[in-house]
ROMAR-747620 format. One record per residue (C-alpha): residue number from 0; x, y, z; residue in three letters. Coordinates in steps of 0.5 Angstrom, whole numbers. Last residue first. Layout:
// ROMAR-747620
+------+-------+-------+-------+-------+
! voza !    px !    py !    pz ! marpa !
+------+-------+-------+-------+-------+
!  NUM !     X !     Y !     Z !   ala !
...
+------+-------+-------+-------+-------+
//
This chain:
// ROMAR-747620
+------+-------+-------+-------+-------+
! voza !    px !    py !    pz ! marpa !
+------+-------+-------+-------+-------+
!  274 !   184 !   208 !   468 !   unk !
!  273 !   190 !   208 !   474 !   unk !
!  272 !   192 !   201 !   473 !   unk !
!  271 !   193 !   202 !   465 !   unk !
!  270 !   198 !   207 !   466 !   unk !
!  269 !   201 !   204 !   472 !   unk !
!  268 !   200 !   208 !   480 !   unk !
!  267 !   204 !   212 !   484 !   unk !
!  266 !   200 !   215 !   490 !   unk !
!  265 !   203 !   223 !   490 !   unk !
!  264 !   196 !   224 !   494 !   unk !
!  263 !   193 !   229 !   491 !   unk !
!  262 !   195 !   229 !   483 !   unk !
!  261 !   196 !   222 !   483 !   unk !
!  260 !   203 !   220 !   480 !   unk !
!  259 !   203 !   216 !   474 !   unk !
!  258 !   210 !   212 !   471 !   unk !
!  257 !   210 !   206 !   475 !   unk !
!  256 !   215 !   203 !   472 !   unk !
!  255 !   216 !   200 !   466 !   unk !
!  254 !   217 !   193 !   462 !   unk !
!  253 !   211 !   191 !   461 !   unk !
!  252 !   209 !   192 !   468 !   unk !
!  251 !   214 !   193 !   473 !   unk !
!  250 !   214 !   195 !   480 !   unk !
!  249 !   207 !   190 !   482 !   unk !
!  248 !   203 !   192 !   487 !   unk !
!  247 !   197 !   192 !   483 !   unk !
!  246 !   194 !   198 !   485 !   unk !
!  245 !   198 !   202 !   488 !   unk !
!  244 !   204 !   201 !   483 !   unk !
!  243 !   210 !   199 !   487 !   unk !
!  242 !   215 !   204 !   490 !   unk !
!  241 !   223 !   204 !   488 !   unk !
!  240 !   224 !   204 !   480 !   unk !
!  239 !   222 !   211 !   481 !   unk !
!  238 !   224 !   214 !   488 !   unk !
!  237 !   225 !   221 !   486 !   unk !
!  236 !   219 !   221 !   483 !   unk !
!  235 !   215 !   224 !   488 !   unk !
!  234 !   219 !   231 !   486 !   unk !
!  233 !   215 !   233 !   481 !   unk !
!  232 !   210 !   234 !   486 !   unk !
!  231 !   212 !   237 !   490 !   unk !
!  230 !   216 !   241 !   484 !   unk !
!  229 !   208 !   243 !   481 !   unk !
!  228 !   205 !   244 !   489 !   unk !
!  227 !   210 !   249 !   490 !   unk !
!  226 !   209 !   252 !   483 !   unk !
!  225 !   202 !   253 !   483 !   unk !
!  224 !   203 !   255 !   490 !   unk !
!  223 !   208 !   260 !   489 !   unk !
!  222 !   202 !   264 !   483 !   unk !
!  221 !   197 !   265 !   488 !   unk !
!  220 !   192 !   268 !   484 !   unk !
!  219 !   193 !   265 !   478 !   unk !
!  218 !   192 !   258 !   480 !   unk !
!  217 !   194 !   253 !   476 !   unk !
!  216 !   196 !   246 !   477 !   unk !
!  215 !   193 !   242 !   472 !   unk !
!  214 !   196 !   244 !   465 !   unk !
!  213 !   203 !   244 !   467 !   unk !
!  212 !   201 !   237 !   471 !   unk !
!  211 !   200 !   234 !   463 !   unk !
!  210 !   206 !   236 !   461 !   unk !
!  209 !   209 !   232 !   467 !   unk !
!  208 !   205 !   226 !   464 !   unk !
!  207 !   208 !   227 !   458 !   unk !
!  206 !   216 !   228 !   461 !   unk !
!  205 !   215 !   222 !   465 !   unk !
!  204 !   212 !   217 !   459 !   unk !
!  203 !   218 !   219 !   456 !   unk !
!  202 !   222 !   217 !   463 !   unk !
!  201 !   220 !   211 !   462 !   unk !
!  200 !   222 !   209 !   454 !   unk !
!  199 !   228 !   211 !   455 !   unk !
!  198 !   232 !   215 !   449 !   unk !
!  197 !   229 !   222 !   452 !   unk !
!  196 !   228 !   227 !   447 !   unk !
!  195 !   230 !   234 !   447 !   unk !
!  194 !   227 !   240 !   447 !   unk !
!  193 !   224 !   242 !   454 !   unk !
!  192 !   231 !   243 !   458 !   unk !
!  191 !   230 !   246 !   464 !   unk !
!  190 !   233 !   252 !   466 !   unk !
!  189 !   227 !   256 !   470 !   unk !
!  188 !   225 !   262 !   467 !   unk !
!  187 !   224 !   271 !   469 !   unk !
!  186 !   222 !   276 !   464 !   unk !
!  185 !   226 !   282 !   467 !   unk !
!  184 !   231 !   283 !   461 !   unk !
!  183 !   230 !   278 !   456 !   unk !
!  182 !   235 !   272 !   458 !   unk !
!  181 !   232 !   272 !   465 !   unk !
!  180 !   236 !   266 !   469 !   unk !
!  179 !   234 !   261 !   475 !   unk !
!  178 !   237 !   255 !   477 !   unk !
!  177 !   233 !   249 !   481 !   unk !
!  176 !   237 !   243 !   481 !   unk !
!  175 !   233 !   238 !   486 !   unk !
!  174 !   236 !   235 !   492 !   unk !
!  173 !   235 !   241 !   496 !   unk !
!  172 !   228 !   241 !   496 !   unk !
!  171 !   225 !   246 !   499 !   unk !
!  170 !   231 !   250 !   499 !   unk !
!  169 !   230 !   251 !   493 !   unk !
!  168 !   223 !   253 !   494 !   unk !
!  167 !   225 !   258 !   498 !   unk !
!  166 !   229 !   261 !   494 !   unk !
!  165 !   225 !   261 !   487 !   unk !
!  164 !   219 !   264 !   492 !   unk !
!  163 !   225 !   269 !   493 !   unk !
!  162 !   227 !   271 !   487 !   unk !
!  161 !   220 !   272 !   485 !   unk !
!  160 !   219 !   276 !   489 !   unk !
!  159 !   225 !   280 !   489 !   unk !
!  158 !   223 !   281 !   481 !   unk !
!  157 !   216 !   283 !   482 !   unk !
!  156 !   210 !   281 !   479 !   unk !
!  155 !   207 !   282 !   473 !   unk !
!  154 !   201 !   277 !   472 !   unk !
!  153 !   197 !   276 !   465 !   unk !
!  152 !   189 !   277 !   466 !   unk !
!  151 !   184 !   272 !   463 !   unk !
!  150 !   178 !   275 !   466 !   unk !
!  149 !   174 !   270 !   470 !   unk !
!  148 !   167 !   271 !   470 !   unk !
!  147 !   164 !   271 !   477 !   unk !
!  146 !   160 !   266 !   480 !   unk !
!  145 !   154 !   269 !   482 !   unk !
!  144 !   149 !   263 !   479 !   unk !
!  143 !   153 !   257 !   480 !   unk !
!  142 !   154 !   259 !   488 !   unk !
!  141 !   160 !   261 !   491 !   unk !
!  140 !   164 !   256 !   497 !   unk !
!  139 !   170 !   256 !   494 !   unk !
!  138 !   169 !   259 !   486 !   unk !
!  137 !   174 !   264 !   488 !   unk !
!  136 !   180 !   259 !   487 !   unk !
!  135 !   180 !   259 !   480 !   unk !
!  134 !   181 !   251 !   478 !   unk !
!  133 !   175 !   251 !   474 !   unk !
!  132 !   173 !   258 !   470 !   unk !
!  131 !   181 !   258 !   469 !   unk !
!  130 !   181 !   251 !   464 !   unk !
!  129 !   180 !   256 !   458 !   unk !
!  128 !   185 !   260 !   461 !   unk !
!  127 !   190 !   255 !   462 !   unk !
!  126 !   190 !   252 !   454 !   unk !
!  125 !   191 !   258 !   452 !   unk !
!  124 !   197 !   261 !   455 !   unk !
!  123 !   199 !   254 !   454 !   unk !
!  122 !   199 !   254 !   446 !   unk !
!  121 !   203 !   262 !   447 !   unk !
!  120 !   208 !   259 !   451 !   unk !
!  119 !   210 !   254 !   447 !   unk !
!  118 !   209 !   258 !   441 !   unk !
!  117 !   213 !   264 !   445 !   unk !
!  116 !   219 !   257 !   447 !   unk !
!  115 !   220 !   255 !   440 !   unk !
!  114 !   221 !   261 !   437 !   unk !
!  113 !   227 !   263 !   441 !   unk !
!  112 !   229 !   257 !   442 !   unk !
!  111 !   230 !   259 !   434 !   unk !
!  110 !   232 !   265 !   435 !   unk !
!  109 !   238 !   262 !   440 !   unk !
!  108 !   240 !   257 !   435 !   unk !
!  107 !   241 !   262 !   430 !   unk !
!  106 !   245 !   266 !   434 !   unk !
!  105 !   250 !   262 !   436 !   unk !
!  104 !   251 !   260 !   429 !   unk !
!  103 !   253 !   267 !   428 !   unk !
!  102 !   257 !   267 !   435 !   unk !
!  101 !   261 !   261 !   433 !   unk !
!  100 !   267 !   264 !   437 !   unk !
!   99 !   272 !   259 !   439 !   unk !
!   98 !   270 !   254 !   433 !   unk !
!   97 !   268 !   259 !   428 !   unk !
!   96 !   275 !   262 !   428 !   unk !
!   95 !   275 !   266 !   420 !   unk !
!   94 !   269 !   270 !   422 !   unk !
!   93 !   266 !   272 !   416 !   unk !
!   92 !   259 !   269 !   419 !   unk !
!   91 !   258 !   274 !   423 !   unk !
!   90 !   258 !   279 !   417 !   unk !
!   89 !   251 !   277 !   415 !   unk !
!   88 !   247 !   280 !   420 !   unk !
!   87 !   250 !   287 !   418 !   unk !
!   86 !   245 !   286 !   412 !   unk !
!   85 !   243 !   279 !   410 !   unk !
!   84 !   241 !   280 !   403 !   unk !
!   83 !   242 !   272 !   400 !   unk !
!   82 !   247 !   271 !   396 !   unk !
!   81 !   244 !   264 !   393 !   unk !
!   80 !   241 !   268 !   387 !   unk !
!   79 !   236 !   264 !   383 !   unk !
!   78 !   238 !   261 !   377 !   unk !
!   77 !   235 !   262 !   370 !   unk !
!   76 !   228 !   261 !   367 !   unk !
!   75 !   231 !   260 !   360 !   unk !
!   74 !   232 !   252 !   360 !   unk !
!   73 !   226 !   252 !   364 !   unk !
!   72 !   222 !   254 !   358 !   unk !
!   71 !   225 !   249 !   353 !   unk !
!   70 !   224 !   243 !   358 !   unk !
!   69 !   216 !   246 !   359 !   unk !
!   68 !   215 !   246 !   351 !   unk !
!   67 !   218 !   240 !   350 !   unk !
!   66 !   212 !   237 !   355 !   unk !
!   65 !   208 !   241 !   352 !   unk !
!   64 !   208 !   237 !   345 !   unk !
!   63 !   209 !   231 !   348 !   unk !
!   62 !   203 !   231 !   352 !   unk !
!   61 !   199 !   234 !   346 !   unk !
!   60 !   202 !   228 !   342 !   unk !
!   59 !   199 !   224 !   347 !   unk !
!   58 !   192 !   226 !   347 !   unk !
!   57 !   193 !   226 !   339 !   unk !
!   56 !   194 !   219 !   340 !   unk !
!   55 !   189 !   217 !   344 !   unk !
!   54 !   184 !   221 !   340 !   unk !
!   53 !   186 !   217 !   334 !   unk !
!   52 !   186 !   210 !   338 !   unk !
!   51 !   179 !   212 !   341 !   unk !
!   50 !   176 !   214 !   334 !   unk !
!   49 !   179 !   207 !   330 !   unk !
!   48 !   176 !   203 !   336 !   unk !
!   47 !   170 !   205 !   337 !   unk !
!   46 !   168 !   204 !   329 !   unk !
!   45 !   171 !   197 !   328 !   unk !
!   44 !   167 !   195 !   334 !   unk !
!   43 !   161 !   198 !   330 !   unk !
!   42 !   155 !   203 !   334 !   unk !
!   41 !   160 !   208 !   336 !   unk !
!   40 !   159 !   213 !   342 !   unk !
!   39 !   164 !   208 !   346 !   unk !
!   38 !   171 !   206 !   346 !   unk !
!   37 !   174 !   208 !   353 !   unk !
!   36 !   171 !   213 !   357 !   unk !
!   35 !   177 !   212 !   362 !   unk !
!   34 !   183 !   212 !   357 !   unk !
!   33 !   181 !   218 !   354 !   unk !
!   32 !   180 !   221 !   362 !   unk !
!   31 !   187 !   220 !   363 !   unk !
!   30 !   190 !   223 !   356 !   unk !
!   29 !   185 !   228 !   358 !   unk !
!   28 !   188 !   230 !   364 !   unk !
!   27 !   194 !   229 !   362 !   unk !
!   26 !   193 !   234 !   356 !   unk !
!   25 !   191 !   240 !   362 !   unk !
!   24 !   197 !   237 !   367 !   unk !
!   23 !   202 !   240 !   362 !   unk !
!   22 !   197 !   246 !   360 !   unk !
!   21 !   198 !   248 !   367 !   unk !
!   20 !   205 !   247 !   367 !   unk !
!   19 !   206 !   251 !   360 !   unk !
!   18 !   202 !   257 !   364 !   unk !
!   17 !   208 !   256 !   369 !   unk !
!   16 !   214 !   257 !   364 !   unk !
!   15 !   210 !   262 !   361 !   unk !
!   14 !   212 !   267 !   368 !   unk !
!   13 !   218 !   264 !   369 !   unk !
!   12 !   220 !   266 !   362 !   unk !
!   11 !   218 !   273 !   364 !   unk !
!   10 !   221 !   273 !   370 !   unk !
!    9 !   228 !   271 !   368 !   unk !
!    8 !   231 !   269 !   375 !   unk !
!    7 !   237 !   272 !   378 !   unk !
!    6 !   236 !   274 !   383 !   unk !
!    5 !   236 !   281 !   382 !   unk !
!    4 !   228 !   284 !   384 !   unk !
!    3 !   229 !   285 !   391 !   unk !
!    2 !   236 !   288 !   390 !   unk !
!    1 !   234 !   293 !   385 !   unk !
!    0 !   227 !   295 !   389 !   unk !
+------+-------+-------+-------+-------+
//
């Protein structure tokens, strides 16, 4: 309890010193609604104007009189401590060599992948199991009325199954680079760079449209056909600034290719053609 409450601030101090800012913004506030008002209540000219002068000064007094009150407290309020208790954690960053070694630093940026990748993953998640009532391959041939009701479930499959879709589909598409990795144990993740933003214009709107696709190829029975169909379909833009727009048969508009590629047909269309 003593490291917590040693940080170098005045409590008390601070305490007061917050009780000053309310009673600073509470004489602002009448200085502002004095001069809203303005001269009135007052059936002479004369009359207005001596009130309204005389409550306007002693509105600003009240303002200079909270305001040296605030700069005294924030004199005895003190600084924080900025020796932060990092425990055991904080000794990685002793590390006299950081250009061979930055382990801390290392760590840092991996906790904060970390973070990004479980609120990502946690945002698609919901978004899917939402749309499963749609795509859910048992609605085949089944009436509105018996159609079952999709529980959200989460897949735990085999890591020798796994292993072998990713395999398979590597040597699908040869010219595609599919690298596998499990940074947590038997959690599974295919490299692919998701942070960092294009500088062209036309491979933004690919990654856009690429996200869009995460989102459209769902089935969660058969887990190797959603990312069979995904890769196919990624795979479509090999040929980028090679094949005209399906529409109006042109290969640039505005400056762009073709960007969109049609779920089903692979058909590569214009962002303003496809509408």
């Amino acid at each position: 309890m003593a490291d917590v409450m040693n940080v170098g601030v005045n409590l008390e101090a601070f305490s007061q010193a917050i009780n000053a800012i309310q009673a600073l913004r509470s004489s602002v506030t009448r200085v502002f609604d004095s001069l809203k008002d303005g001269m009135k209540n007052k059936e002479t000219l004369e009359g207005r104007e001596k009130v309204f002068i005389t409550e306007f000064q002693d509105n600003l007094q009240s303002v200079n009189r909270d305001l040296n009150e605030l700069e005294r407290l924030s004199t005895l309020v003190g600084r924080p401590s900025e020796s932060h208790p990092l425990h055991n954690s904080g000794l990685l960053s002793l590390d006299p060599v950081q250009d061979k070694t930055p382990l801390y630093s290392q760590l840092l940026q991996a906790y904060k992948w970390s973070n990004k990748l479980q609120y990502h993953a946690g945002l698609a998640s919901s978004l899917l199991n939402q749309q499963s009532l749609k795509r859910s391959a048992n609605q085949i041939g089944t009436s509105a009325k018996r159609r079952p009701k999709v529980q959200p479930s989460t897949l735990a499959l085999p890591i020798q199954y796994v292993d072998d879709v990713i395999s398979r589909i590597g040597r699908m598409f040869p010219d595609l680079s599919i690298e596998l990795f499990r940074p947590n144990g038997t959690s599974a993740v295919l490299l692919l760079d998701i942070w960092s933003k294009s500088n062209y214009q036309a491979f933004q709107k690919v990654t856009d449209h690429a996200t869009t696709a995460l989102l459209h190829y769902q089935l969660p029975q058969m887990p190797d056909v959603v990312v069979r169909s995904f890769m196919t379909w990624l795979r479509s833009y090999i040929k980028l600034f090679q094949t005209p727009c399906q529409r109006c048969g042109k290969y640039l508009q505005e400056g762009l290719p073709p960007t969109w590629r049609d779920f089903r047909t692979l058909e590569a269309f214009h962002d303003t053609c496809r509408q």
